[in-house]
MMTF fields as JSON, N, C-alpha, C and O atoms, coordinates in Angstrom:
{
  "mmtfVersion": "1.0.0",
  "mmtfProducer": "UNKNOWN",
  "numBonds": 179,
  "numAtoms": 180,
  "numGroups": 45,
  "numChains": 1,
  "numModels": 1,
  "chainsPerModel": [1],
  "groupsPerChain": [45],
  "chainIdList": ["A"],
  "bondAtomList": [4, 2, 8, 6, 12, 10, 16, 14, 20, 18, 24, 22, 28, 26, 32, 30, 36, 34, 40, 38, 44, 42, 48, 46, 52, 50, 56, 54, 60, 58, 64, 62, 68, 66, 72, 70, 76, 74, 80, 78, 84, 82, 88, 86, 92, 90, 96, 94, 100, 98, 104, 102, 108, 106, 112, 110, 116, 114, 120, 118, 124, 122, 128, 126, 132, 130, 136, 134, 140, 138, 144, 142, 148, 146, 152, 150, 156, 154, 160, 158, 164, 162, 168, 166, 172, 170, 176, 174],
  "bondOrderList": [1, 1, 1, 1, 1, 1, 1, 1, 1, 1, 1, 1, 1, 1, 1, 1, 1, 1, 1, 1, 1, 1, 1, 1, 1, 1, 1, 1, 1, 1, 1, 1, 1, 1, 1, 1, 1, 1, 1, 1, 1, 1, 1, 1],
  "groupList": [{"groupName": "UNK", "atomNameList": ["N", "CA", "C", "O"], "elementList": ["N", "C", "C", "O"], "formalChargeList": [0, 0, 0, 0], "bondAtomList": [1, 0, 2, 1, 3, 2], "bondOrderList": [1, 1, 2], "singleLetterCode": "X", "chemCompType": "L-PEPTIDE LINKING"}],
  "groupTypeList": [0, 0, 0, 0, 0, 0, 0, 0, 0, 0, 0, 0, 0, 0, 0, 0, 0, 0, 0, 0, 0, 0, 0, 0, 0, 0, 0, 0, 0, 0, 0, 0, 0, 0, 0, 0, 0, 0, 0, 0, 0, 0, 0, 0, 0],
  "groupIdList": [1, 2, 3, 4, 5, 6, 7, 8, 9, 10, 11, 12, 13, 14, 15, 16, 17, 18, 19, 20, 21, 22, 23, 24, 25, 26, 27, 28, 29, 30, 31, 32, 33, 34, 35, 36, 37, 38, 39, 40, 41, 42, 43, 44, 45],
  "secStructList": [7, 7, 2, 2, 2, 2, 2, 2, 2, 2, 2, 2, 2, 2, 2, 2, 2, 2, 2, 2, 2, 2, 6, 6, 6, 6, 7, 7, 6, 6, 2, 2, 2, 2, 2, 2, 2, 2, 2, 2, 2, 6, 6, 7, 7],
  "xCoordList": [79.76, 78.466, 78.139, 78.256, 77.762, 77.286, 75.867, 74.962, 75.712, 74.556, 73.53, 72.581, 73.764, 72.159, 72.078, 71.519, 72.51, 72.652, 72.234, 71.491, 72.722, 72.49, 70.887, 70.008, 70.692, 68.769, 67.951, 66.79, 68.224, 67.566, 67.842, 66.938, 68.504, 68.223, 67.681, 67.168, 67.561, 66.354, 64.88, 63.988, 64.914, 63.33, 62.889, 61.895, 63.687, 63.409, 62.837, 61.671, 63.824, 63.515, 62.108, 61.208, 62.057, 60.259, 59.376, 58.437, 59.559, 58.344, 57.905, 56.779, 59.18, 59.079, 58.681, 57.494, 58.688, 58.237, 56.515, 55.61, 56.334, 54.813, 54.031, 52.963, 54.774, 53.784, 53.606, 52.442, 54.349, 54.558, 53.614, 52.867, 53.478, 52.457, 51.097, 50.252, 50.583, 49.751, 49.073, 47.858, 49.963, 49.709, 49.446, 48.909, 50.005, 49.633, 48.378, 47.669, 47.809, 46.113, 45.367, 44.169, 45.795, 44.949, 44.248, 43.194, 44.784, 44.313, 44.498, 45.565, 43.422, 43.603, 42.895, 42.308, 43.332, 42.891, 43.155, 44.259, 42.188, 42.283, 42.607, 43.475, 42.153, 42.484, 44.458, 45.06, 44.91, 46.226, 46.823, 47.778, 46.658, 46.886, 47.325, 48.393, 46.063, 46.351, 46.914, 47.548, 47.002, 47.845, 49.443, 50.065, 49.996, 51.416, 51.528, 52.311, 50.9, 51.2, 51.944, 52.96, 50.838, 51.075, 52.094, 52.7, 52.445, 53.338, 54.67, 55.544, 54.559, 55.618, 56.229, 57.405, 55.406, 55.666, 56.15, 56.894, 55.59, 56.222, 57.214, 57.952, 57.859, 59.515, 60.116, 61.298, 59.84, 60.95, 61.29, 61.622, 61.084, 60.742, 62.243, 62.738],
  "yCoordList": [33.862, 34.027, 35.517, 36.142, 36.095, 37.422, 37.678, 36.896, 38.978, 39.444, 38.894, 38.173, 39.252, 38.891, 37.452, 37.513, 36.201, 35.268, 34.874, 33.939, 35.567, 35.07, 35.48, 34.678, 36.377, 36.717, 36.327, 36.316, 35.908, 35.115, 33.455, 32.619, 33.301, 31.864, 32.1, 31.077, 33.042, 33.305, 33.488, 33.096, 34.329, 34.794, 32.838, 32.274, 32.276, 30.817, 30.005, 29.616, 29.64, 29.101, 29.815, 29.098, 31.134, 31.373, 30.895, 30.193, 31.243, 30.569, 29.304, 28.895, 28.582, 26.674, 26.895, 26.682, 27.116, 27.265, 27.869, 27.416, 28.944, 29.238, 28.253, 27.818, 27.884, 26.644, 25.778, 25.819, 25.088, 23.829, 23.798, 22.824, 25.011, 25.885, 25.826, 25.477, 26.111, 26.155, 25.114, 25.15, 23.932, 22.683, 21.729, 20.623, 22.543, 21.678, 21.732, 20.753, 23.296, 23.875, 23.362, 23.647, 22.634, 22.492, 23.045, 22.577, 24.615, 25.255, 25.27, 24.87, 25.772, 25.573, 27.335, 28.19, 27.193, 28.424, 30.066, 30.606, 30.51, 32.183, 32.252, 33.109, 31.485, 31.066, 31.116, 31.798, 29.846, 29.661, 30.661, 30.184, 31.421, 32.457, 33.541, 33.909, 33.763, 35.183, 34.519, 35.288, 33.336, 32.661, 33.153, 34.056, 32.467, 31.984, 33.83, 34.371, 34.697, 35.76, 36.894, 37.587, 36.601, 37.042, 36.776, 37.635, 35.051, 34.516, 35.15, 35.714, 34.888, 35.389, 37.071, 37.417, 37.618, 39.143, 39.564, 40.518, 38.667, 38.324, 37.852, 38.738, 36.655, 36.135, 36.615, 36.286, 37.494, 38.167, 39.847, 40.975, 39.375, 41.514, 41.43, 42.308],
  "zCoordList": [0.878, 0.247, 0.235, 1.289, -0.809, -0.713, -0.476, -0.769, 0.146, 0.994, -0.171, 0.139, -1.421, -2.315, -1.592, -0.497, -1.968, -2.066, -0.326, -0.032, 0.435, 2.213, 2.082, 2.396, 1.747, 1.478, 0.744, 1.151, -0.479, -1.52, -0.445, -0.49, 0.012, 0.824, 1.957, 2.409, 2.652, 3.673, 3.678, 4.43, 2.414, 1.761, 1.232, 1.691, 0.429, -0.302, 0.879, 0.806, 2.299, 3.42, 4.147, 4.584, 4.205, 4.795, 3.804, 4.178, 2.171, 1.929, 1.748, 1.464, 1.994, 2.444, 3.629, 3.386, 4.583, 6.13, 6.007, 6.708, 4.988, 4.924, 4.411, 4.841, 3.274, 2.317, 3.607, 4.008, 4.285, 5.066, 5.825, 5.915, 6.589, 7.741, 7.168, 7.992, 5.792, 5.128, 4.586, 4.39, 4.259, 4.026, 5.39, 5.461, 6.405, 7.953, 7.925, 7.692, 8.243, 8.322, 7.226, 7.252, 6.207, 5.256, 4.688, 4.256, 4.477, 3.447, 2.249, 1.782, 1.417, -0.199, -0.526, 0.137, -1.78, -2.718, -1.981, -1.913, -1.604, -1.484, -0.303, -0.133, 1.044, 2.086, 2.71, 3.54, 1.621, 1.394, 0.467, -0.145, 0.286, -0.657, 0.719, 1.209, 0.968, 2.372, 3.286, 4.008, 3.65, 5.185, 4.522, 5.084, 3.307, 3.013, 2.729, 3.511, 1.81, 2.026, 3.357, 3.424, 4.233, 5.376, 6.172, 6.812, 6.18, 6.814, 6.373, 7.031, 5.085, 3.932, 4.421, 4.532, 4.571, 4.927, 6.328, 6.553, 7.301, 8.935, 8.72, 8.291, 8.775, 8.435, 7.69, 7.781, 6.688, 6.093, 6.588, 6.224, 7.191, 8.434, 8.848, 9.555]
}
């Protein structure tokens, strides 16, 4: 597997892991917007 491809499936897997996280808390709209963002920007560090 090449490096694009090992990272484009890491970055894909955090933001299934943020949505999931986001949909636990039951957030919606601007809320879920800045949670999955944030999350999004931590796991992919």
């Amino acid at each position: 597997m090449s490096l694009k491809c090992e990272k484009d499936t890491k970055l894909n897997a955090a933001k299934v892991d943020c949505d999931a996280k986001a949909a636990e808390k039951k957030l919606k709209g601007t809320a879920k917007n800045s949670f999955t963002k944030k999350c999004f920007t931590d796991e992919s560090k």
